[in-house]
C-alpha positions in Angstrom: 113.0 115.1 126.8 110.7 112.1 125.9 112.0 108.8 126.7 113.1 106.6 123.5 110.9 104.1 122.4 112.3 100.5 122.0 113.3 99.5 118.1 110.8 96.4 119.2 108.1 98.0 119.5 108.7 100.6 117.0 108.5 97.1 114.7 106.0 95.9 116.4 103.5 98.7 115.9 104.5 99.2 112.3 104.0 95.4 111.8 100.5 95.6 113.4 99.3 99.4 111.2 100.5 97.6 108.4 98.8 94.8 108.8 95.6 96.4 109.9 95.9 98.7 106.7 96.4 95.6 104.4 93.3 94.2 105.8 90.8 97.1 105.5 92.1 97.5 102.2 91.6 94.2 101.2 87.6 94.3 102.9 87.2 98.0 101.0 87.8 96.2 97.5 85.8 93.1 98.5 83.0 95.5 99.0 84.1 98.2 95.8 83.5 95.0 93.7 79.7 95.5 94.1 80.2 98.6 91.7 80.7 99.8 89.3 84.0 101.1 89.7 87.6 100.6 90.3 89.1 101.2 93.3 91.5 104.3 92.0 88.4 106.1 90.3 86.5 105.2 94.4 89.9 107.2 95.4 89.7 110.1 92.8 85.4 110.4 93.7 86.3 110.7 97.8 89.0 113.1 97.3 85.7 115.1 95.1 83.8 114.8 97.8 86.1 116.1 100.7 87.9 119.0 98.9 85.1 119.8 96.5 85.6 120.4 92.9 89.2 120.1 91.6 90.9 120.3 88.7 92.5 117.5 86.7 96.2 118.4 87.3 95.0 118.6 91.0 93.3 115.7 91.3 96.3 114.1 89.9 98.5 115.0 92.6 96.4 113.8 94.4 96.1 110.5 93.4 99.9 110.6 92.4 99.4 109.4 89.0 100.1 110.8 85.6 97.7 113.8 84.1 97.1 111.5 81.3 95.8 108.6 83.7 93.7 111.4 85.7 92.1 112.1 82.5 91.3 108.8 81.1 90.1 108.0 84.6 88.1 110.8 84.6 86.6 110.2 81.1 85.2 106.8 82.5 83.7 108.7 85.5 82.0 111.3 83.4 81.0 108.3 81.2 79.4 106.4 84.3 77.3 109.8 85.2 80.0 109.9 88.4 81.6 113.6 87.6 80.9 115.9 85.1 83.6 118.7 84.0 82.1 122.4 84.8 84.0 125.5 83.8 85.5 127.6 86.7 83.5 130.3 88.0 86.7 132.6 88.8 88.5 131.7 85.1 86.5 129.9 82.4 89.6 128.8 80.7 89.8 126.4 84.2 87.9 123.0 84.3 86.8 121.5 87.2 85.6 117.6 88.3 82.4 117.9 89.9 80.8 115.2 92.1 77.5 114.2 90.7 74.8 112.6 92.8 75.2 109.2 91.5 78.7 109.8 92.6 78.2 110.6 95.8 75.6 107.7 96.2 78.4 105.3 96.0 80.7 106.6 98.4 77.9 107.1 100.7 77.2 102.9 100.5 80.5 101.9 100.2 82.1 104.1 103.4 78.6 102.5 105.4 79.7 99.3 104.6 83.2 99.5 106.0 81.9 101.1 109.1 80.2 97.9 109.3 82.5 95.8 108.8 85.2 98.1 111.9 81.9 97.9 113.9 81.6 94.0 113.7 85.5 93.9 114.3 85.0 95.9 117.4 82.5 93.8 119.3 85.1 92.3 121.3 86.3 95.6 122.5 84.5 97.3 125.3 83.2 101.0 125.7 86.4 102.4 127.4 88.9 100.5 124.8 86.8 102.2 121.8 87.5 105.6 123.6 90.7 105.1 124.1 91.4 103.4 120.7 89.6 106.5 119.2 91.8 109.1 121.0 95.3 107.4 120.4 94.4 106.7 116.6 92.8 110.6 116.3 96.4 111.5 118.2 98.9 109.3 115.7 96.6 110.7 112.6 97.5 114.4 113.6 101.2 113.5 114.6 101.8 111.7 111.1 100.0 114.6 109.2 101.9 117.2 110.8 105.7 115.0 109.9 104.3 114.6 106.5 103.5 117.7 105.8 106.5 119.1 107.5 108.8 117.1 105.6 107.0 117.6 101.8 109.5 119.8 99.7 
């Protein structure tokens, strides 16, 4: 049976991922202010690019918003030459969001920048602390997708 973990550091930790999330948040809008686009529609163009096409009602769970928000989000994307709408190849009646170039482009930029920016951050840190800072972070990814998947109804 694992040993229990102090409420401290339990606080601690959350204290710190928050405020590590806050941060490279705040950096990833500095940098989406260079475009031409708003942070959400970055959101709605990178969940495009790792699940492929997707249709507005998934998207929209996605980006927990309202269908109507997905749409008028997705107008301006289509508008900007971002996404275009293509039929479904299994049912025609089904439209999908596809990830145009131009799209892609920006997420390309934008994700090299912020890999920058971690890179500067991690000067300070040595060869073996990367490594290690890379495995436990990999580890508490897997360990908090499995619990929120697991606890979705």
């Amino acid at each position: 049976m694992p040993k229990p973990i102090d409420i401290e550091t339990i606080a601690h930790l959350e204290k710190d991922l928050r405020n590590i999330s806050y941060i490279l948040k705040q950096k990833g809008r500095e940098i989406l202010a260079h475009y031409p686009i708003t942070t959400p529609q970055f959101i709605a163009l990178q969940w495009l690019l790792d699940e492929g096409d997707l249709t507005i009602g998934e998207l929209s769970k996605k980006l927990y918003s309202a269908f109507s928000t997905t749409t008028d989000l997705v107008d301006r994307l289509e508008k900007n030459e971002l996404v275009k709408r293509v039929p479904d190849s299994e049912d025609r009646r089904v439209v999908r969001i596809h990830l145009l170039e131009k799209g892609r482009t920006i997420i390309d930029e934008v994700i090299l920048k912020r890999q920058q920016y971690l890179e500067e951050v991690l000067q300070s840190f040595n060869q073996e602390q990367i490594d290690l800072l890379k495995e436990v972070l990999c580890q508490l990814n897997k360990e908090i997708s499995f619990h929120s998947t697991s606890t979705d109804d």
